[in-house]
C-alpha positions in Angstrom: 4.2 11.8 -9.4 2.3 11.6 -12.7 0.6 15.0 -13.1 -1.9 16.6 -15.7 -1.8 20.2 -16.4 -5.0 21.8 -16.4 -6.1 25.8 -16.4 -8.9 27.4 -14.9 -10.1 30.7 -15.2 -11.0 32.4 -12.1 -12.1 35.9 -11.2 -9.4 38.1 -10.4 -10.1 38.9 -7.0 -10.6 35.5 -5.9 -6.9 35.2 -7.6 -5.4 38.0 -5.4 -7.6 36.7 -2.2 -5.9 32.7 -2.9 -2.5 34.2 -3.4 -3.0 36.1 0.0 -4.6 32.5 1.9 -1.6 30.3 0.6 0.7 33.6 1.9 -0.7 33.4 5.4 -0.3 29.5 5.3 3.2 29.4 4.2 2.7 27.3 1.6 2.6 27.8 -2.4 -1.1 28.8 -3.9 -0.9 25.4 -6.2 -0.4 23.9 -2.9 -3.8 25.1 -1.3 -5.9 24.5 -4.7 -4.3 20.6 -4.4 -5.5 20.1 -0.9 -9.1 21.7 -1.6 -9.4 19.9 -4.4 -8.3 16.7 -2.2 -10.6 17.2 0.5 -13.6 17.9 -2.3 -13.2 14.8 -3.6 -12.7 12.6 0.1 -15.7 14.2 0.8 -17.3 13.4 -2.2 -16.5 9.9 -2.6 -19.4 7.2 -1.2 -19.4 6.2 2.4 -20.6 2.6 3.4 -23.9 2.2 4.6 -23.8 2.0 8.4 -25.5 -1.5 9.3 -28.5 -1.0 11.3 -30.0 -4.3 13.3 -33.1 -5.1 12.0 -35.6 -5.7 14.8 -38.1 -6.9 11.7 -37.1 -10.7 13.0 -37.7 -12.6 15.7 -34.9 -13.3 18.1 -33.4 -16.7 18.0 -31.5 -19.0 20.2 -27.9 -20.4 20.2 -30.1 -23.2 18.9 -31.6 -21.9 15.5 -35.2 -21.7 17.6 -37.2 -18.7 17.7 -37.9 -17.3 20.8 -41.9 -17.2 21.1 -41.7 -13.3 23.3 -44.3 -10.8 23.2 -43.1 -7.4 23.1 -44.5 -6.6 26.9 -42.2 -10.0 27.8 -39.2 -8.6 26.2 -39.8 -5.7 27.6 -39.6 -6.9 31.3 -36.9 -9.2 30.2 -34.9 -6.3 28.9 -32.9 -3.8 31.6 -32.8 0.2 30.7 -30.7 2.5 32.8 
């Protein structure tokens, strides 16, 4: 794994306080700073747009042809639960 070292200064209680989290996890306090950091930056990164359907156009047919509907028409047309 290609690695850069880095420092940080932190406040000494938060120090102590890390040192007792990656304690009580069993695992190395570099350890716990890597996955934070990890999950920071998944969260981070950009999500794709969810696509929404556009009800701005008119329906159309298997065809290509526009349905000619009023809204009252769709409506009855349409089945809700």
């Amino acid at each position: 794994m290609d690695t850069v070292r880095t420092s940080v200064d932190i406040p000494r209680d938060l120090h102590r306080k890390l040192h007792e989290a990656a304690k009580l996890r069993g695992c190395s306090a570099r350890r716990l700073i890597l996955e934070s950091i990890e999950r920071i930056v998944l969260e981070a990164s950009p999500q794709r747009p969810k696509r929404r359907l556009s009800l701005e156009r008119a329906p159309v047919s298997s065809r290509g042809h526009a349905f000619d509907l009023s809204s009252e028409q769709i409506h009855e047309l349409t089945e809700f639960p």
